[in-house]
Backbone as ProteinMPNN parsed JSONL, in Angstrom:
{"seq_chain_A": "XXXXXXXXXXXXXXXXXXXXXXXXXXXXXXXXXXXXXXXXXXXXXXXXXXXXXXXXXXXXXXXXXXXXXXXXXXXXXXXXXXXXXXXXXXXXXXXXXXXXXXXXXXXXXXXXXXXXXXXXXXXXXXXXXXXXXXXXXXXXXXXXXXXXXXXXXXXXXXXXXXXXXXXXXXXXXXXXXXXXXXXXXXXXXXXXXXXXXX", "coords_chain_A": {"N_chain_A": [[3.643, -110.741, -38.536], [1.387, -109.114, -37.674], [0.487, -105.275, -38.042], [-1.795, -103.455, -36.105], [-3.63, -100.901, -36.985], [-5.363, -97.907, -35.67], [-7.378, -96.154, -36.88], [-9.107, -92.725, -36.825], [-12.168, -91.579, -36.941], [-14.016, -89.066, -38.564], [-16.123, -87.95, -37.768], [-15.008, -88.275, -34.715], [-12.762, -86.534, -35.051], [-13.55, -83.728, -35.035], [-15.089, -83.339, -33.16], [-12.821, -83.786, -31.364], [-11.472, -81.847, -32.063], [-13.3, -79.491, -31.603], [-13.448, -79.44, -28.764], [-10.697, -78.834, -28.148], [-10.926, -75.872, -28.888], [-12.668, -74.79, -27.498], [-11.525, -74.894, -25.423], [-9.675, -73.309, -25.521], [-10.658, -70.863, -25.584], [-11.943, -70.808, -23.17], [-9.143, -69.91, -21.915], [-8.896, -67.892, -23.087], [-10.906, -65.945, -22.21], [-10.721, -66.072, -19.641], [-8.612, -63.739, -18.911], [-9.662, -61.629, -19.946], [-11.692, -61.552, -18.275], [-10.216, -60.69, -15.893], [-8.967, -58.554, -16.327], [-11.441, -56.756, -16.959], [-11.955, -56.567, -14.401], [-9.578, -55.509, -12.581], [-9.9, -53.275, -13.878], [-12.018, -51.816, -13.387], [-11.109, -51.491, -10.153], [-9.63, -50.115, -10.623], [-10.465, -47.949, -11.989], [-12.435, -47.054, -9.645], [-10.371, -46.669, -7.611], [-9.295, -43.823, -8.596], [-11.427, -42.608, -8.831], [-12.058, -42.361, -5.958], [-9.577, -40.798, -5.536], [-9.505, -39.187, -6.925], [-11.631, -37.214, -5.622], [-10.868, -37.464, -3.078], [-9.233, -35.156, -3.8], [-10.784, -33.435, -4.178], [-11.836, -32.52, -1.814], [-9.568, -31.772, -0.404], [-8.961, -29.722, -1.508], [-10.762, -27.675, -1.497], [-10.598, -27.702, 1.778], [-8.254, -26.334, 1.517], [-9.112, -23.965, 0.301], [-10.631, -23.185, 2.153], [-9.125, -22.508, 4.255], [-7.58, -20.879, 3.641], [-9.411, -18.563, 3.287], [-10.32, -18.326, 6.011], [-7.31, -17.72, 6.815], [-7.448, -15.113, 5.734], [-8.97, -13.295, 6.414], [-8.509, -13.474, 8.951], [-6.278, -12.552, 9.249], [-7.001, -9.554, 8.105], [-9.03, -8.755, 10.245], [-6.523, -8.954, 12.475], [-4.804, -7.164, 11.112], [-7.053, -4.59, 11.387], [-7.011, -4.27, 14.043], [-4.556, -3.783, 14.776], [-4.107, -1.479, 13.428], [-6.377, -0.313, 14.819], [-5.126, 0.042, 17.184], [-2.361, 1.25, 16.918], [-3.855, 3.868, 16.304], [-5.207, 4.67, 18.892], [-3.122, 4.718, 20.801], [-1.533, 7.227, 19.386], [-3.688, 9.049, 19.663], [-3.859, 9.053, 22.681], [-1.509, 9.905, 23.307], [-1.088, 12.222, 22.421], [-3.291, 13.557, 23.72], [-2.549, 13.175, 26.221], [-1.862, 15.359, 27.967], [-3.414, 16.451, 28.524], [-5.282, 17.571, 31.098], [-3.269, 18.525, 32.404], [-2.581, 20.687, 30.481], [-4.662, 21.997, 30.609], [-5.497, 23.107, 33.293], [-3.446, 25.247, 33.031], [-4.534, 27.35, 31.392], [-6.21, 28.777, 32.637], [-4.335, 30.069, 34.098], [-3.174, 31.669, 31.58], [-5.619, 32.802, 30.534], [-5.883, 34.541, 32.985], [-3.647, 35.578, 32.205], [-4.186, 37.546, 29.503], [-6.677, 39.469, 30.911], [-5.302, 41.167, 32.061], [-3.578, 42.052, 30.234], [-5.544, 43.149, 28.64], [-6.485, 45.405, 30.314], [-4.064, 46.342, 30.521], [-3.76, 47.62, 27.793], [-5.908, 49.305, 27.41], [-6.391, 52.864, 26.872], [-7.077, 54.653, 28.954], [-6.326, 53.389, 31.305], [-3.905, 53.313, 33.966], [-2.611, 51.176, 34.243], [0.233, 48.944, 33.513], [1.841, 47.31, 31.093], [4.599, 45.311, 31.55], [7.438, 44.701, 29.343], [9.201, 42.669, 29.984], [6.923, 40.816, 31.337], [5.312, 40.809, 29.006], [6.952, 39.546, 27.612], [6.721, 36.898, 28.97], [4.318, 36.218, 28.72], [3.953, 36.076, 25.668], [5.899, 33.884, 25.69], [4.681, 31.809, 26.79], [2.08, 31.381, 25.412], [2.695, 30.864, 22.622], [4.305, 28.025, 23.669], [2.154, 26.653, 24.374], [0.739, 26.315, 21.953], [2.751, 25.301, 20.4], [2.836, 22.825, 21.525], [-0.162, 22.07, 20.722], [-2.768, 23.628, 21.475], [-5.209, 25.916, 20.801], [-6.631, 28.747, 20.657], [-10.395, 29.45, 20.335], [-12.796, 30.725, 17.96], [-14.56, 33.262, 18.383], [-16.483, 35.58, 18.655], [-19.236, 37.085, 16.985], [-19.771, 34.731, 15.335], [-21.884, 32.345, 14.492], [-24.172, 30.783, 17.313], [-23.094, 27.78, 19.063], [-24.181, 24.947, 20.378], [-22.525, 23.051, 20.818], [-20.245, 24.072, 20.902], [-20.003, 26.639, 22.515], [-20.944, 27.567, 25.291], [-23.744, 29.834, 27.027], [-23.974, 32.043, 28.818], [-25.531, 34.352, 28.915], [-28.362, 36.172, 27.477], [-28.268, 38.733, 24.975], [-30.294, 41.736, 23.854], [-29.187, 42.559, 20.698], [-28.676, 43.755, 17.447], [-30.108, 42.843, 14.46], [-28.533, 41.639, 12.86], [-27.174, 40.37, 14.608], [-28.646, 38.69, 16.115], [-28.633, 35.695, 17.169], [-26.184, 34.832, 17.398], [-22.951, 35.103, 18.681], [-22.137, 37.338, 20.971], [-20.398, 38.773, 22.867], [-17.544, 37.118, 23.888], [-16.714, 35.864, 27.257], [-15.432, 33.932, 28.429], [-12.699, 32.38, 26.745], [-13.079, 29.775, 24.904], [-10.986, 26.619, 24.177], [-9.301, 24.785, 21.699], [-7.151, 21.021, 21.716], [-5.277, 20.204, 19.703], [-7.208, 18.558, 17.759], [-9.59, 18.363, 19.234], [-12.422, 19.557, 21.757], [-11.382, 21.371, 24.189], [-12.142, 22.951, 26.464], [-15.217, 24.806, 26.732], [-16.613, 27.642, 25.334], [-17.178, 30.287, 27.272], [-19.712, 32.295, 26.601], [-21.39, 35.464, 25.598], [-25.219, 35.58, 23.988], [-26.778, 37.463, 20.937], [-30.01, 38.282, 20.819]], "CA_chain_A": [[3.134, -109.902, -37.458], [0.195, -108.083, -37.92], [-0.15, -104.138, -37.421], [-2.782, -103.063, -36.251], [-3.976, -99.526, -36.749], [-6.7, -97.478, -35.099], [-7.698, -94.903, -37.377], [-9.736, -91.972, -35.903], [-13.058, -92.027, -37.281], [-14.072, -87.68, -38.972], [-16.825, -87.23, -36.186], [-14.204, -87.678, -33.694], [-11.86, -85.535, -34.782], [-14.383, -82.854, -35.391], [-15.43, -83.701, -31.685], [-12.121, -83.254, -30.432], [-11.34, -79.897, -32.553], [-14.382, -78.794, -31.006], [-13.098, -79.371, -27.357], [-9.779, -78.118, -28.148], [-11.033, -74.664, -29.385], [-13.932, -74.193, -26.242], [-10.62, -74.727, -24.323], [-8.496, -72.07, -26.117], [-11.525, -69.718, -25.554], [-12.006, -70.573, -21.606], [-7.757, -69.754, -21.652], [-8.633, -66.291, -23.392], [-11.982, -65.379, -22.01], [-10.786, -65.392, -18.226], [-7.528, -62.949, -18.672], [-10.406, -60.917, -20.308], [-12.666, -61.062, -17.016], [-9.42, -60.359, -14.75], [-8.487, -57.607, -16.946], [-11.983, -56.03, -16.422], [-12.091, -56.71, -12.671], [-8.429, -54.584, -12.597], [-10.222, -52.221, -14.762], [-13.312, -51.767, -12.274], [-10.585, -51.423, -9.584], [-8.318, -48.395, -10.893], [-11.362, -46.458, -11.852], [-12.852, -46.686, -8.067], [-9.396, -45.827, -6.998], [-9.229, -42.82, -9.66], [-12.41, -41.682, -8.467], [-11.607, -41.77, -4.474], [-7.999, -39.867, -5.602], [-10.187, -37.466, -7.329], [-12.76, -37.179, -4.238], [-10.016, -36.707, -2.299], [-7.927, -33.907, -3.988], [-11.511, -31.864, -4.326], [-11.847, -32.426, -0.837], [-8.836, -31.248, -0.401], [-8.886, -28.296, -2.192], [-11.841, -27.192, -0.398], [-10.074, -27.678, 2.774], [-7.306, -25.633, 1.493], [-9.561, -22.557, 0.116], [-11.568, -22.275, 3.628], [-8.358, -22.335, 5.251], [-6.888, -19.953, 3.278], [-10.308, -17.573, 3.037], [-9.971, -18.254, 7.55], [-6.688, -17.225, 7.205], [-7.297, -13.792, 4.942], [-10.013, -13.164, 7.369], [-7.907, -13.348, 10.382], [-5.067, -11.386, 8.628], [-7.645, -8.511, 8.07], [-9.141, -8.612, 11.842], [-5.357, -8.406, 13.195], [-4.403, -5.427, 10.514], [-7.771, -4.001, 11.771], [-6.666, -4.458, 15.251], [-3.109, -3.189, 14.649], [-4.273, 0.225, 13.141], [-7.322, 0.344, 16.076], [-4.37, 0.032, 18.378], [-1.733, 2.554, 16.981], [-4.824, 5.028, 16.41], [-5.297, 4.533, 20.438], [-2.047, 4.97, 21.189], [-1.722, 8.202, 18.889], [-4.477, 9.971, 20.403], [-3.702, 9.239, 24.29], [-0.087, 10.551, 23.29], [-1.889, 13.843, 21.807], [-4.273, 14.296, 24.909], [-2.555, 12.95, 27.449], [-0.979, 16.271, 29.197], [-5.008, 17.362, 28.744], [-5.29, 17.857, 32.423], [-2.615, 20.03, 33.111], [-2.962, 22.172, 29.877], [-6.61, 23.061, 30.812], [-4.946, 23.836, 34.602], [-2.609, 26.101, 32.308], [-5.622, 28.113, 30.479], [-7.075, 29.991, 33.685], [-2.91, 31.218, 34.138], [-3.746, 32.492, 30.305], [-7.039, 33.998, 31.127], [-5.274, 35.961, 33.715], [-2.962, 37.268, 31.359], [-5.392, 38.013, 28.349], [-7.234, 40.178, 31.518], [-4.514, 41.768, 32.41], [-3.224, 42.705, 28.894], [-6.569, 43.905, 27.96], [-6.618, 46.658, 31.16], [-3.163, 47.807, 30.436], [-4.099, 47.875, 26.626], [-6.842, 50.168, 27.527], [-5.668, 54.248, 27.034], [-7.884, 55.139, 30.114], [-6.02, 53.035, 32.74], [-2.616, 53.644, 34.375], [-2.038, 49.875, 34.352], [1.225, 48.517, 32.305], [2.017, 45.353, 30.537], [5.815, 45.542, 31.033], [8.137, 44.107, 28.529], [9.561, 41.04, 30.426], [5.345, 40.413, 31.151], [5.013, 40.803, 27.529], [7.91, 38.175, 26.996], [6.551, 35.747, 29.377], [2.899, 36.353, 27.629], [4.141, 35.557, 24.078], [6.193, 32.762, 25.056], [3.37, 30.804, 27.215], [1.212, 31.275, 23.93], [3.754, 29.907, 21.653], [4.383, 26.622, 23.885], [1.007, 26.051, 24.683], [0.579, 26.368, 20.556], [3.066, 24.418, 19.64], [1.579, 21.559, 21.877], [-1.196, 21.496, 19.605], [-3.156, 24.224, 22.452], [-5.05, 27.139, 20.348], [-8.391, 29.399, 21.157], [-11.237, 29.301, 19.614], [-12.921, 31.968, 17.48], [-16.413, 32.871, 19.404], [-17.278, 36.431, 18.566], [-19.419, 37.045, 15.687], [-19.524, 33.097, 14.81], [-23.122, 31.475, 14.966], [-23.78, 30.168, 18.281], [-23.147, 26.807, 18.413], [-24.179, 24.512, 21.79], [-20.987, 22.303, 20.688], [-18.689, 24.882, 20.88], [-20.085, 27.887, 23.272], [-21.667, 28.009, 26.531], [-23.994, 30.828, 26.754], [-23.861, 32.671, 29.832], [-26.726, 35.214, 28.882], [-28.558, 36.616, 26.055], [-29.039, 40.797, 25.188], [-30.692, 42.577, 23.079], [-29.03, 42.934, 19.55], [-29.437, 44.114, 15.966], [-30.783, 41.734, 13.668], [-27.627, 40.406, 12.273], [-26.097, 39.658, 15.654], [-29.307, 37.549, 16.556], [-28.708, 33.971, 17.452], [-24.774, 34.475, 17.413], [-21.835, 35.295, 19.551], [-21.963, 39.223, 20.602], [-18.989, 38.635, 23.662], [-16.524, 36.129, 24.895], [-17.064, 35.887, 28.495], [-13.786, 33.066, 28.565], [-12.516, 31.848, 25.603], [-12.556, 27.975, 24.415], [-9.675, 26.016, 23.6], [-8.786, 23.444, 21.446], [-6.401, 20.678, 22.411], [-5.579, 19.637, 18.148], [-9.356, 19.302, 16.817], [-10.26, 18.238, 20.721], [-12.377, 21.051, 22.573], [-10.829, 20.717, 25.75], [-12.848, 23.743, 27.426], [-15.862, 25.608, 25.667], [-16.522, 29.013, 25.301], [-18.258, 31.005, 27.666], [-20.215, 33.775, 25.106], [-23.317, 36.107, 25.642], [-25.48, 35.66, 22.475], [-27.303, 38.2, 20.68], [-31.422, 38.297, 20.738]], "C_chain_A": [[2.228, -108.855, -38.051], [-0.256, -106.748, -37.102], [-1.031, -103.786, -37.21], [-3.158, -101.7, -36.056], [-5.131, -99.0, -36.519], [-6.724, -95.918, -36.135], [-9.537, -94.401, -36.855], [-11.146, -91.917, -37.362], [-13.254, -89.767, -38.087], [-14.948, -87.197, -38.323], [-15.5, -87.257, -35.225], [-13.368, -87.031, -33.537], [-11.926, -84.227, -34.868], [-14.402, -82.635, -33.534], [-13.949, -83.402, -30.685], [-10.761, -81.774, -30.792], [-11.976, -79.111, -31.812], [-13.85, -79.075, -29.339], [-11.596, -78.309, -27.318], [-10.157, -76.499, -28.358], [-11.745, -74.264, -27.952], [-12.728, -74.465, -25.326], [-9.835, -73.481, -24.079], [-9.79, -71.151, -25.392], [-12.088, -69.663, -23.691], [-10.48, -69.705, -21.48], [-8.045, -67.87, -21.977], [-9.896, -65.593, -23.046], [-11.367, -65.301, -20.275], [-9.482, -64.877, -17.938], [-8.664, -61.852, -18.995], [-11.34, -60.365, -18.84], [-11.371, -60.468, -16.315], [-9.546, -59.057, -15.134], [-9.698, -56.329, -16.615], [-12.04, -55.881, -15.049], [-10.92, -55.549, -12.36], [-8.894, -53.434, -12.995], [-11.21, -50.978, -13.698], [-12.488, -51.129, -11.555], [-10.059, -50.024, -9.467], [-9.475, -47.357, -10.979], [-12.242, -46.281, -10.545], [-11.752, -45.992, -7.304], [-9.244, -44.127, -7.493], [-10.247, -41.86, -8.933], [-12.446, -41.307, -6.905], [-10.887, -40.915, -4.678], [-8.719, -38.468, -5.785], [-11.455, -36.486, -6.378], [-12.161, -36.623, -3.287], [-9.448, -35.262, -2.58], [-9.389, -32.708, -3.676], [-11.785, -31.776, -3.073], [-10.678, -31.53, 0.054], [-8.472, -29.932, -0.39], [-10.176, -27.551, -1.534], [-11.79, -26.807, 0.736], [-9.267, -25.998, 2.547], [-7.692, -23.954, 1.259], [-10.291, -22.213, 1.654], [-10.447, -21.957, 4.294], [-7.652, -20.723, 4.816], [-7.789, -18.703, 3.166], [-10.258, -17.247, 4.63], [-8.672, -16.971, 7.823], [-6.711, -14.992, 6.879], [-8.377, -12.916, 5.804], [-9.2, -12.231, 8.792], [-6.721, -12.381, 10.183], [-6.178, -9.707, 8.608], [-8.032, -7.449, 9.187], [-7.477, -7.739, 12.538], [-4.438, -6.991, 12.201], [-5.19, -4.397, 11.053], [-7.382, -3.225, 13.066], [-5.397, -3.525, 15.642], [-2.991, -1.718, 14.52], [-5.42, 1.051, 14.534], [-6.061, 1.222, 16.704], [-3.296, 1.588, 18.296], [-2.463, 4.319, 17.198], [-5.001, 5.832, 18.043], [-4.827, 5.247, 20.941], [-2.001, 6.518, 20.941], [-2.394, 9.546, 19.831], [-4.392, 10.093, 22.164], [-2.243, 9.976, 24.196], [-0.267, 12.147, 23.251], [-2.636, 14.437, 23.171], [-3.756, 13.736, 26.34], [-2.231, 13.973, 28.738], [-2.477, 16.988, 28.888], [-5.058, 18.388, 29.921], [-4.729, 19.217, 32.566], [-2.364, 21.342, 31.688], [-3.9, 22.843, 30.097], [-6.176, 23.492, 31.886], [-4.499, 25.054, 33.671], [-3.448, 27.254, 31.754], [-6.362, 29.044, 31.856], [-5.6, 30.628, 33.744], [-3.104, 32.354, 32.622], [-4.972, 33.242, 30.178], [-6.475, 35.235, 31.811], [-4.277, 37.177, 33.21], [-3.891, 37.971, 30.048], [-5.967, 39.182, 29.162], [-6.241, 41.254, 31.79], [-3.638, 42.943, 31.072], [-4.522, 43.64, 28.927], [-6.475, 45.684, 28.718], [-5.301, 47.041, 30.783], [-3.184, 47.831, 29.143], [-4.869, 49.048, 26.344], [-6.101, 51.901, 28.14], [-5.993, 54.834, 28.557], [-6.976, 54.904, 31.333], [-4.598, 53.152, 33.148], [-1.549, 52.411, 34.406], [-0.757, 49.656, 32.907], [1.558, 47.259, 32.397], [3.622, 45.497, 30.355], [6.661, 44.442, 29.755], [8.514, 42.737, 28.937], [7.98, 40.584, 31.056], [4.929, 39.995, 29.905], [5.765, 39.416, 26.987], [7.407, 37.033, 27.628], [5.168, 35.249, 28.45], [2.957, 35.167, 26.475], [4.595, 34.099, 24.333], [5.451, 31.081, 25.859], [2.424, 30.626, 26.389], [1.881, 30.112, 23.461], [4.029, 28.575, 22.042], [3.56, 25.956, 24.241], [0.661, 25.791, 23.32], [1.303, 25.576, 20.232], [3.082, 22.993, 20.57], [-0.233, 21.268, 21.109], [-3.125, 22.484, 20.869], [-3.699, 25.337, 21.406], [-6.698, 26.963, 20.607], [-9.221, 29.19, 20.046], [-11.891, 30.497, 19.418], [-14.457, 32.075, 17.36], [-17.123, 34.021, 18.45], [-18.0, 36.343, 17.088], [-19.986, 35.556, 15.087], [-21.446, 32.965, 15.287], [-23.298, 30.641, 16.363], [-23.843, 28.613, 18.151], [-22.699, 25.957, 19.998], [-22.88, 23.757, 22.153], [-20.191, 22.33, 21.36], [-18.942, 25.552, 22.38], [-21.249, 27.252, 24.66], [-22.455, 29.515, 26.857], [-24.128, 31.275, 28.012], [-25.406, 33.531, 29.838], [-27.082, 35.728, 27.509], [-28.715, 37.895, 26.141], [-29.337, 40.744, 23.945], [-29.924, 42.965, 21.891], [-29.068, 43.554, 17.927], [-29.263, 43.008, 15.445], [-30.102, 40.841, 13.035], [-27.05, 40.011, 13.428], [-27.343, 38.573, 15.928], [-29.028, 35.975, 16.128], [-26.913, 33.938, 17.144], [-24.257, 35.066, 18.694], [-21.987, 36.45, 19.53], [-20.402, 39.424, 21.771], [-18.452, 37.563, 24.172], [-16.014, 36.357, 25.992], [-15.033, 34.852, 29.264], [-13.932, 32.408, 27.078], [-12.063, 30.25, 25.173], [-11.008, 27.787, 23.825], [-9.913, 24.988, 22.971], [-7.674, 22.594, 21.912], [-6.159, 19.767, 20.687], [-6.597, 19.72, 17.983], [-10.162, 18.974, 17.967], [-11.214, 19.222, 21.296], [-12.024, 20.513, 23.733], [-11.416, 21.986, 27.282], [-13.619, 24.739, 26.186], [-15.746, 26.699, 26.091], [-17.334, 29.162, 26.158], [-18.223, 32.55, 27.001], [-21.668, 34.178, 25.951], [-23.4, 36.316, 24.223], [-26.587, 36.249, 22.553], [-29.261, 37.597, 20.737], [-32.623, 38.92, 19.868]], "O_chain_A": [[2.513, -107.93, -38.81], [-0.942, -106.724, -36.08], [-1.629, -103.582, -38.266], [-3.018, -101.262, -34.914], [-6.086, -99.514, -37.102], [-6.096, -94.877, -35.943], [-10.566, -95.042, -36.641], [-10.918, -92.211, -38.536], [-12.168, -89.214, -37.917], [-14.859, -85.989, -38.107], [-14.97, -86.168, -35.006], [-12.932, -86.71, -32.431], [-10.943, -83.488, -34.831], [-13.734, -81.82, -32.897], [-13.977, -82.919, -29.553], [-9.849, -81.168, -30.231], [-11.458, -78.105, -31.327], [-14.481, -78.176, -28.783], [-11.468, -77.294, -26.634], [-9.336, -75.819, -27.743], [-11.234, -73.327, -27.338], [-13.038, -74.179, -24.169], [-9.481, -72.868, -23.071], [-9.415, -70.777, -24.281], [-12.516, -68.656, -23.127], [-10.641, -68.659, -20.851], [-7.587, -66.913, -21.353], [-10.024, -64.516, -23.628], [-11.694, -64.265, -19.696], [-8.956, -65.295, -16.907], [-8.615, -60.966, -18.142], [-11.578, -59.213, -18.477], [-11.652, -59.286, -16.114], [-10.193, -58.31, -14.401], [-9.35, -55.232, -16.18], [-12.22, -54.73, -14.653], [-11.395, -54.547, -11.826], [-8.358, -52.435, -12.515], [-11.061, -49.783, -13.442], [-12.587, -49.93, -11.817], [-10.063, -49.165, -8.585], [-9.555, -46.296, -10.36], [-12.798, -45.186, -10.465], [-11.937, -45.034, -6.553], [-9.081, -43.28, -6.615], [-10.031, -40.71, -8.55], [-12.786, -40.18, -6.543], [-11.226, -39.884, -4.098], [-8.669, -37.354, -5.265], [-11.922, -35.365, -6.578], [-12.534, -35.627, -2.668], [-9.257, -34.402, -1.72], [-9.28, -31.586, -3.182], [-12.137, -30.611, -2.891], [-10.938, -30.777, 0.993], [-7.879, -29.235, 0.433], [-9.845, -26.495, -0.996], [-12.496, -25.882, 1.137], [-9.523, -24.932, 3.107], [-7.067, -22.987, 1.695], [-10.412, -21.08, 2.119], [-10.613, -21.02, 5.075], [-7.348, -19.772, 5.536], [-7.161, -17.665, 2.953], [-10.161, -16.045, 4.878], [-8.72, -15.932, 8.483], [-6.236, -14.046, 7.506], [-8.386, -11.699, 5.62], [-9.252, -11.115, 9.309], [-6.367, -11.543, 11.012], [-5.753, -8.791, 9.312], [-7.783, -6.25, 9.319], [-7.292, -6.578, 12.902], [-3.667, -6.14, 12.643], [-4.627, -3.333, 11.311], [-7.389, -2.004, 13.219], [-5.315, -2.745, 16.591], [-2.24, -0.935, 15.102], [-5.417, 2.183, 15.016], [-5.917, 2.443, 16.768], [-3.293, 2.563, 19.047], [-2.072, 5.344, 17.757], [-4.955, 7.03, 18.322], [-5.31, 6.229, 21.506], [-2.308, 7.25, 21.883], [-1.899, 10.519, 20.398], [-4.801, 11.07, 22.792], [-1.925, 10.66, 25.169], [0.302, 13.016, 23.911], [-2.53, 15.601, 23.555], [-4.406, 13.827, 27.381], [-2.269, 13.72, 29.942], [-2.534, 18.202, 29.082], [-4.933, 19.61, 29.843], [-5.182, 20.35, 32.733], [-2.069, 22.526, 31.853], [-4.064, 24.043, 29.876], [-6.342, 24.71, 31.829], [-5.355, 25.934, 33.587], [-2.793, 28.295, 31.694], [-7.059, 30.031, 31.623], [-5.587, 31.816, 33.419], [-3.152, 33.583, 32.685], [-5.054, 34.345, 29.636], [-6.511, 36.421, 31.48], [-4.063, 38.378, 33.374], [-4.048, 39.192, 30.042], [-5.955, 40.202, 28.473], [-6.683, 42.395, 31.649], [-3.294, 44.125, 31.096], [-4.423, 44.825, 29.244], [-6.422, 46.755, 28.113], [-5.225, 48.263, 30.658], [-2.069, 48.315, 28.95], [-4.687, 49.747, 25.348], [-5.561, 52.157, 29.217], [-5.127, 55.42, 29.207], [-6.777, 55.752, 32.203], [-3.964, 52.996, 32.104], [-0.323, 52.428, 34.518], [-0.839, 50.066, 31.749], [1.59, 46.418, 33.296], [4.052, 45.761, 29.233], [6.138, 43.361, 29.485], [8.166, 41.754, 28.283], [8.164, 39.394, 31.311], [4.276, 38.969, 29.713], [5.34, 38.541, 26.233], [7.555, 36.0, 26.975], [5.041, 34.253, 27.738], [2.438, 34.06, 26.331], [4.127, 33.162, 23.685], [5.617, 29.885, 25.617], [1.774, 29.597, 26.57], [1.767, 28.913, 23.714], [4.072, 27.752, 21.128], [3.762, 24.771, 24.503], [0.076, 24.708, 23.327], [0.718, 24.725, 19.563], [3.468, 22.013, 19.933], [-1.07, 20.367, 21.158], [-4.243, 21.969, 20.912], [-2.735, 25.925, 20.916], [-7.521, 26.053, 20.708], [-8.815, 28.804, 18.95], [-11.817, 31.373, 20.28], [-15.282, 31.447, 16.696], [-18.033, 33.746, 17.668], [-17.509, 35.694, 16.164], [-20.811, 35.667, 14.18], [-22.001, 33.473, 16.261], [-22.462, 29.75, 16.512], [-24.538, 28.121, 17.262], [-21.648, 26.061, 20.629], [-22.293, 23.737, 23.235], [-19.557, 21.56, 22.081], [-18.277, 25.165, 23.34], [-22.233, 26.522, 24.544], [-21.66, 30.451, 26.943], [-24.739, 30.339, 28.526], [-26.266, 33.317, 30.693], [-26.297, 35.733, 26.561], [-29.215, 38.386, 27.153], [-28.88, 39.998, 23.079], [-29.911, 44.194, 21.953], [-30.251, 43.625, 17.596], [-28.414, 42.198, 15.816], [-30.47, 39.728, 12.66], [-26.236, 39.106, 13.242], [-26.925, 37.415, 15.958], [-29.191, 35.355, 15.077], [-26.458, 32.911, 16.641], [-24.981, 35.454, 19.611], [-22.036, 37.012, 18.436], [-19.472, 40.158, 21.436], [-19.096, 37.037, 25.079], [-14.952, 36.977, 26.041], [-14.108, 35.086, 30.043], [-14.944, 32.051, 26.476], [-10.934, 29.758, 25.163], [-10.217, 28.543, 23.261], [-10.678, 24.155, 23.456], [-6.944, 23.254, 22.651], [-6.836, 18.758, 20.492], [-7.171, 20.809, 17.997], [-11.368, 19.21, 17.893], [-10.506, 20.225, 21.375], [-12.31, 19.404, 24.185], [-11.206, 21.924, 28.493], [-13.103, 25.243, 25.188], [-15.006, 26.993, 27.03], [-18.311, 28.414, 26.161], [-17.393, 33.453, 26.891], [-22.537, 33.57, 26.576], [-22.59, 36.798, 23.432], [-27.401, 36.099, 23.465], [-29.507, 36.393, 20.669], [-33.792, 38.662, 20.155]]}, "name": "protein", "num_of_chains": 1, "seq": "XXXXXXXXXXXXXXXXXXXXXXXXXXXXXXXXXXXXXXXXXXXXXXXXXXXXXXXXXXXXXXXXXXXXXXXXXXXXXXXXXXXXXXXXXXXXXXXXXXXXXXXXXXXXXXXXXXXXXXXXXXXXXXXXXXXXXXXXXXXXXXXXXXXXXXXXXXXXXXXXXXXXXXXXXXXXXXXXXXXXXXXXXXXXXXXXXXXXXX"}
């Protein structure tokens, strides 16, 4: 019995080295493409994530520059308001203290004539007590006169009733207080009536 053997010829086994290897190298050249394709992938995601957060953060500073804003406004608002308040609390009995200031005129007039040696008129003691203590609670309501004579005139403050004839330092000031201004705290709540010098 006769074997017969096929022996491979050294081109063809060259020839099928050479197939085997361009196989190996398709096997390891397309994990290589995937691998970039994945690669491609993460850094588009990477770069949305990071698109996003500065977006984000952008959001978060206007909101927060809105809010520091609006916090400012309503502190603004808050102090307007007590300020408001404050001052209508201070002036609100206006009215009837300025009613109150012609009753004080009348006594100021009345003092003055029985002050005066000439006249027979008297300022009795319980007069005197009511006097002082209608001052004092009109004062400590925040109620006090204003200081005319002498003083520069001043359209602000004084009402001028008339002008006379003066010496040279009384010109263009206060020479009498005709009625005397009030304050109401740093309010004027009735000016002066003054005759000023000429």
């Amino acid at each position: 019995m006769n074997e017969h053997h096929h022996n491979s010829s050294p081109a063809e086994e060259t020839t099928a080295g050479e197939d085997k290897m361009a196989a190996k190298e398709q096997v390891t050249e397309e994990p290589a493409k995937e691998n970039d394709e994945t690669g491609g992938k993460k850094k588009k995601k990477a770069h949305k994530e990071a698109s996003k957060v500065q977006e984000m953060e952008a959001e978060i500073s206007e909101l927060k520059d809105k809010y520091l804003r609006l916090y400012a406004e309503f502190d603004n608002y808050k102090r307007r308001t007590i300020k408001e308040r404050l001052d209508l609390m201070r002036t609100a009995a206006q009215d009837t203290l300025t009613s109150l200031l012609t009753i004080l005129d009348d006594f100021d007039r009345a003092k003055k004539i029985a002050d005066d040696p000439a006249t027979v008129e008297t300022f009795t003691d319980g007069v005197e007590l009511v006097y002082q203590k209608l001052y004092a609670t009109l004062k400590s309501l925040g109620v006090h006169p204003m200081e005319s004579n002498g003083k520069d005139f001043d359209p602000e403050q004084h009402a001028a009733i008339t002008e006379i004839e003066a010496s040279p330092e009384l010109k263009g000031k206060v020479v009498d207080t005709i009625e005397k201004g009030y304050y109401l705290h740093d309010k004027i709540i009735r000016h002066a009536k003054v005759v000023t010098g000429k």
